[in-house]
DSSP file (Angstrom, degrees, kcal/mol; ACC not computed):
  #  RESIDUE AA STRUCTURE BP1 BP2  ACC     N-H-->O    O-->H-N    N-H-->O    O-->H-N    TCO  KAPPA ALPHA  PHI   PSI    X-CA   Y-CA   Z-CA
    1    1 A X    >         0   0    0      0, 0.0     3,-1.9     0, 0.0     0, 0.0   0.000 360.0 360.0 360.0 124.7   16.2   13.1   -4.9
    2    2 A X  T 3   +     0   0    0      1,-0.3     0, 0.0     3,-0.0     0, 0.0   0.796 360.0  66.2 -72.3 -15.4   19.0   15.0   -5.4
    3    3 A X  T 3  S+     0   0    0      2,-0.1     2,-0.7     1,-0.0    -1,-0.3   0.274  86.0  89.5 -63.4 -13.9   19.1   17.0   -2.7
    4    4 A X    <   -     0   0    0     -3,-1.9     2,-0.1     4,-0.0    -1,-0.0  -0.919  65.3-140.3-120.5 113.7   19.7   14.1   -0.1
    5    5 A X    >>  -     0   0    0     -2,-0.7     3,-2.9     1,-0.1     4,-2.2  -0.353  24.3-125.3 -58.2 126.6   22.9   12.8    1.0
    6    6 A X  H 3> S+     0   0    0      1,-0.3     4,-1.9     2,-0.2     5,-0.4   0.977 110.1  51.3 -62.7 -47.9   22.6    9.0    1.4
    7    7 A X  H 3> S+     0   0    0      1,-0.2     4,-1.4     3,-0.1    -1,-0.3   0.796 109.2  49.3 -70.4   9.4   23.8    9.0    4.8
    8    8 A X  H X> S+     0   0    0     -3,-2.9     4,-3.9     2,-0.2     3,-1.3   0.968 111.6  50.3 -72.0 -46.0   21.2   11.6    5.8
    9    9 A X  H >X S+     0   0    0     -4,-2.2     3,-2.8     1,-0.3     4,-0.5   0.905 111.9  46.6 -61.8 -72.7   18.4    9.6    4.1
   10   10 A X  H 3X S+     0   0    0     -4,-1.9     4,-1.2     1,-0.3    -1,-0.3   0.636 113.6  49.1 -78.4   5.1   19.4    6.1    5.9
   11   11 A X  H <X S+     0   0    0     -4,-1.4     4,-1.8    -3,-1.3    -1,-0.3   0.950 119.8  39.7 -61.7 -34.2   19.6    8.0    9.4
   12   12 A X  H <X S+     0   0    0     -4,-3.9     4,-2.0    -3,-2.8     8,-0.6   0.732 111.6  52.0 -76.7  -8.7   16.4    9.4    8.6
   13   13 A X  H  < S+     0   0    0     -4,-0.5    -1,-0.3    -5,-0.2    -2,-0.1   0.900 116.4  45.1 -87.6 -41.3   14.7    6.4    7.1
   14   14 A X  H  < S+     0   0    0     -4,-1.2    -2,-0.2    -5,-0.2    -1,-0.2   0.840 126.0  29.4 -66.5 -36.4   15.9    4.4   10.4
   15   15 A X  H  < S+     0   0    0     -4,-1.8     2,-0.2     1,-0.1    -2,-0.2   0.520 105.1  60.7-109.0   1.6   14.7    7.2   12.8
   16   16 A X     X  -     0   0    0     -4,-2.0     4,-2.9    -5,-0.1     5,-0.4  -0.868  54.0-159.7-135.1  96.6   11.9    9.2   11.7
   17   17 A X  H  > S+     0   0    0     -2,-0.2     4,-3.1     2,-0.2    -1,-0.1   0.841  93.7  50.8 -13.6 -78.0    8.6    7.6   11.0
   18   18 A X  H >4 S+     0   0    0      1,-0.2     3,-2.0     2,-0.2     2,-0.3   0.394 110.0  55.1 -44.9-138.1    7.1   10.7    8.6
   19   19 A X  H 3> S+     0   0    0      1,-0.3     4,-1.8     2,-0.2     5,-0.3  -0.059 110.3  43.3  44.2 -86.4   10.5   10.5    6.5
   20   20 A X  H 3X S+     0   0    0     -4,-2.9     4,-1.0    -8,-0.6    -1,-0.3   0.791 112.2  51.8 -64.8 -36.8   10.0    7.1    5.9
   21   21 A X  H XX S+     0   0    0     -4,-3.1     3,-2.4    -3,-2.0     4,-2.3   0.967 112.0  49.4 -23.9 -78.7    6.2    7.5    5.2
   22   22 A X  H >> S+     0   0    0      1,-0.3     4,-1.4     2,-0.2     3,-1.2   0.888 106.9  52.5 -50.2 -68.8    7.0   10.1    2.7
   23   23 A X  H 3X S+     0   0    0     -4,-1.8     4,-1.1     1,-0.3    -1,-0.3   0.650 111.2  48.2 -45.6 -19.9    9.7    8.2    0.9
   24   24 A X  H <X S+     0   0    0     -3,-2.4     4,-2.6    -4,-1.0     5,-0.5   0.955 111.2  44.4 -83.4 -40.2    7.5    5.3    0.4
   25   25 A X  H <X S+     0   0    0     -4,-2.3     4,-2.5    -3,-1.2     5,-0.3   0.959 116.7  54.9 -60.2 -43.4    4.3    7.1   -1.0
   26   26 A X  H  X S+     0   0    0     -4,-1.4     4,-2.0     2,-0.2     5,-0.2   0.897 111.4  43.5 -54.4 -37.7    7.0    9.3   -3.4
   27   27 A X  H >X S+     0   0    0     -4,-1.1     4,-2.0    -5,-0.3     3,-0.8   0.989 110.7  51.4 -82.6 -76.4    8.1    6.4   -4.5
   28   28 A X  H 3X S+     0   0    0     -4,-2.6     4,-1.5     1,-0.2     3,-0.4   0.875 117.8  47.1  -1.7 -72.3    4.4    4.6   -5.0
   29   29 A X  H 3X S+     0   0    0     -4,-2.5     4,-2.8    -5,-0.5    -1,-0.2   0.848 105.5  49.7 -54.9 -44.6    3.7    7.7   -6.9
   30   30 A X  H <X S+     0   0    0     -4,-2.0     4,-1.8    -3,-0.8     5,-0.4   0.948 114.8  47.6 -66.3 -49.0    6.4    7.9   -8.8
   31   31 A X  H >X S+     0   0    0     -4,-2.0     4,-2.9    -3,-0.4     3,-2.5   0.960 116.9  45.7 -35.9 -81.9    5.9    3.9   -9.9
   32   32 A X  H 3X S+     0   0    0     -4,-1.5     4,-1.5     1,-0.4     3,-0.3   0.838 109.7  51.2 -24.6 -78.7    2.4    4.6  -10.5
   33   33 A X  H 3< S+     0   0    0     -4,-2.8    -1,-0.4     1,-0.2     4,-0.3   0.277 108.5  58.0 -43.4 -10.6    3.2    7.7  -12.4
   34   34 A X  H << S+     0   0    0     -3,-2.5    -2,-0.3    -4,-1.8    -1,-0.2   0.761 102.0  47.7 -83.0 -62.1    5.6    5.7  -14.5
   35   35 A X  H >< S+     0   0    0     -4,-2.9     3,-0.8    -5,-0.4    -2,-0.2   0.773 105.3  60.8 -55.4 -33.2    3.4    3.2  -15.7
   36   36 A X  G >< S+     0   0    0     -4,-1.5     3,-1.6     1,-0.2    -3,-0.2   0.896 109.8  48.3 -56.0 -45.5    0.5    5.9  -16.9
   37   37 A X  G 3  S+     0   0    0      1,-0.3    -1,-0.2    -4,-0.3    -2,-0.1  -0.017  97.3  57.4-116.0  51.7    3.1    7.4  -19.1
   38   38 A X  G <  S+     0   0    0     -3,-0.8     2,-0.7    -2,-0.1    -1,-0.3  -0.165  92.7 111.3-130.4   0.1    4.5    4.7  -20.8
   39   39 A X    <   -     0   0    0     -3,-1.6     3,-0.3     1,-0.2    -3,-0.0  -0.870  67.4-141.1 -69.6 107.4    0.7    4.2  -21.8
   40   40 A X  S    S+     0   0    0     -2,-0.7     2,-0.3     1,-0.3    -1,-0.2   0.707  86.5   7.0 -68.2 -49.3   -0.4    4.8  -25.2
   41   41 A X        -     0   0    0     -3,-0.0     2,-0.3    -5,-0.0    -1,-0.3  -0.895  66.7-143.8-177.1 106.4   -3.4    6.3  -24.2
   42   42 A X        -     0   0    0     -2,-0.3     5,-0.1    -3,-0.3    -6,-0.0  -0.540  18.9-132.6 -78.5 114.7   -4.8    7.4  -20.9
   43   43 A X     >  -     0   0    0     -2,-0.3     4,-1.1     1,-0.1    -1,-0.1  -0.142  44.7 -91.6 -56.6-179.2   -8.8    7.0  -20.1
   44   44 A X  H  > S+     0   0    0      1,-0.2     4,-0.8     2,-0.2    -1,-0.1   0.757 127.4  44.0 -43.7 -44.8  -10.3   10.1  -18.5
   45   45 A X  H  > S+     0   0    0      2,-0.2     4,-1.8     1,-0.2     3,-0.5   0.834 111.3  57.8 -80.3 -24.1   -9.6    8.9  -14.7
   46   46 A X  H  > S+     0   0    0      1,-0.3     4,-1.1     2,-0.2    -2,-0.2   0.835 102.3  50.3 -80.8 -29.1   -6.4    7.9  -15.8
   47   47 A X  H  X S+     0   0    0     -4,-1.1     4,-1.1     2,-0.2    -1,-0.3   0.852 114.0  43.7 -70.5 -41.5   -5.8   11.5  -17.0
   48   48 A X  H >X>S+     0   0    0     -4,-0.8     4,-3.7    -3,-0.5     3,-0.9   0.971 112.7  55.0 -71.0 -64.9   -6.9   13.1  -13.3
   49   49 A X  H 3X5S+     0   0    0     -4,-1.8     4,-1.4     1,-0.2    -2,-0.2   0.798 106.8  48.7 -53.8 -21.3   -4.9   10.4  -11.4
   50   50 A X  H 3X5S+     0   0    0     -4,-1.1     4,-2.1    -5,-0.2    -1,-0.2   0.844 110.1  48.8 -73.2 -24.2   -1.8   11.2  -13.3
   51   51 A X  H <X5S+     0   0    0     -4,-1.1     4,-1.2    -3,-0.9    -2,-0.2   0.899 118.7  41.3 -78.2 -26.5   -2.3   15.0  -12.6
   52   52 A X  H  X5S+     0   0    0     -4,-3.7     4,-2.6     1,-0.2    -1,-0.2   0.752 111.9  58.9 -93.5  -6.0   -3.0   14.1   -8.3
   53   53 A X  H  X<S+     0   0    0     -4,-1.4     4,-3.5    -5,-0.5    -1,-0.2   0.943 104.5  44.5 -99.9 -13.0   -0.4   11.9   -8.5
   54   54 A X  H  X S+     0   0    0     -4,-2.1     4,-0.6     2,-0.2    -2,-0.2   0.765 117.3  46.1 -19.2 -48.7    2.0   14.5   -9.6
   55   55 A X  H >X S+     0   0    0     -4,-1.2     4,-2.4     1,-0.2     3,-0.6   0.840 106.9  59.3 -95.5 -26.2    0.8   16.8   -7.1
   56   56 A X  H 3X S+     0   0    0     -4,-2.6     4,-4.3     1,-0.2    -1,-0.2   0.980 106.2  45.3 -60.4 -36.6    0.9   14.3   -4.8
   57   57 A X  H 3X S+     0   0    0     -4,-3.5     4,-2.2     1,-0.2    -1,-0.2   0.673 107.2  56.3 -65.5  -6.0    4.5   13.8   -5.3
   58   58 A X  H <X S+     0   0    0     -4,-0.6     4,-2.0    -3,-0.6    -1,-0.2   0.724 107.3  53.9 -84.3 -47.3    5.3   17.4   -5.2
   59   59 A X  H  X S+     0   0    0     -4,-2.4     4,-1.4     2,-0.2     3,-0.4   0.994 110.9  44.6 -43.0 -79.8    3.5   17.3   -1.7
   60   60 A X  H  X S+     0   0    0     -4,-4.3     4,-1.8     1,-0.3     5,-0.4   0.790 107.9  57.4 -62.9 -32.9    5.7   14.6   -0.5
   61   61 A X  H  X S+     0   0    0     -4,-2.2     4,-2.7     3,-0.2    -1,-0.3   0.986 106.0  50.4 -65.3 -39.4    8.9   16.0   -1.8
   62   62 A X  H  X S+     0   0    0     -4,-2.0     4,-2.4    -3,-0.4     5,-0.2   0.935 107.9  51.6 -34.1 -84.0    8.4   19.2    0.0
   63   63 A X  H  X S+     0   0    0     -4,-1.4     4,-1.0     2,-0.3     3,-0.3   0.837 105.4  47.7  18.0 -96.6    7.9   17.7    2.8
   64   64 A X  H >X S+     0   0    0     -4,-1.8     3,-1.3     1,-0.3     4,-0.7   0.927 113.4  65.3 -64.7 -42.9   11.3   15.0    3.0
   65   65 A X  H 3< S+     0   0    0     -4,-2.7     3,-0.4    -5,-0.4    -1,-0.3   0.918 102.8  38.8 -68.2 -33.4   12.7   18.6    2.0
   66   66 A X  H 3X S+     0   0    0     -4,-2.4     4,-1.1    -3,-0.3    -1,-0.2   0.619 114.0  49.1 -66.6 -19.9   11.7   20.2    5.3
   67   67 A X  H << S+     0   0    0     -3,-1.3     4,-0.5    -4,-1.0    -1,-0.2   0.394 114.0  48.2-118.7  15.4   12.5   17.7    7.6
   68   68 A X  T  X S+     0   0    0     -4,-0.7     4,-1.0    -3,-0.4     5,-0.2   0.369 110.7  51.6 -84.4 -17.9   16.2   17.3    5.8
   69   69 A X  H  > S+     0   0    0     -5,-0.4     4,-1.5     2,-0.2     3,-0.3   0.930 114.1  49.5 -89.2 -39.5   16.6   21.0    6.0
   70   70 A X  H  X S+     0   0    0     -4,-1.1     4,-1.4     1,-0.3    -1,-0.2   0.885 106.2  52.5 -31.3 -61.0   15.7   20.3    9.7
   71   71 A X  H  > S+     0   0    0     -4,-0.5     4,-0.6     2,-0.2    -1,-0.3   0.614 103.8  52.0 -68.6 -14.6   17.7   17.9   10.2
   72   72 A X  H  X S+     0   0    0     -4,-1.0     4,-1.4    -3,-0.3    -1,-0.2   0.769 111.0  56.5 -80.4 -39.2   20.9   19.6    9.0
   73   73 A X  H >X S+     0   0    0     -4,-1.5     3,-1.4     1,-0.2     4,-0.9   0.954 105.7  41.5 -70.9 -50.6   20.0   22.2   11.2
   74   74 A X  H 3< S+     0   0    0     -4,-1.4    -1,-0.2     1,-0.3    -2,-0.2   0.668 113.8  56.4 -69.9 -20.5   19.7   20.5   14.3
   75   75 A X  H 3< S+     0   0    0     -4,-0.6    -1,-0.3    -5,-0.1    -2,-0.2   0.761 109.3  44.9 -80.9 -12.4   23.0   18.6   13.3
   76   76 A X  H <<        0   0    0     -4,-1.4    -2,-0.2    -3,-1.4    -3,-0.1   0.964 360.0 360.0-111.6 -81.6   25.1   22.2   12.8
   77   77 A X     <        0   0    0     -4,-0.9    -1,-0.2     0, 0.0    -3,-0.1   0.000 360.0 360.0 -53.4 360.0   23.5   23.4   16.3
């Protein structure tokens, strides 16, 4: 994600549970979502899981975006 400065990520990966959550399910998702669409041809469910795992990732970036924009904050306080 571009938005993240590597040392923010590994404090956060090392000290905040959620954070670390997120990154891994983004990352699932993204995997997951990788493999669907390198697929010639998607069954029906294959077609609905690629669209929730989209949203899911969309979810989870938001997210790791709030609690970096958090953290910055609490670090400039």
């Amino acid at each position: 994600m571009d938005f993240l400065k590597p040392d923010v990520q590994d404090h956060l990966m090392k000290e905040h549970f959620e954070f670390r959550k997120l990154m891994e399910e983004h990352k699932a998702a993204d995997e997951r979502l990788h493999y669907l669409q390198n697929k010639i041809r998607l069954t029906a469910k294959e077609s609905i899981e690629e669209v929730e795992l989209k949203k899911a990732k969309l979810r989870a970036k938001e997210r790791i975006y709030r609690i970096v924009e958090e953290h910055s904050k609490g670090r400039n306080q």
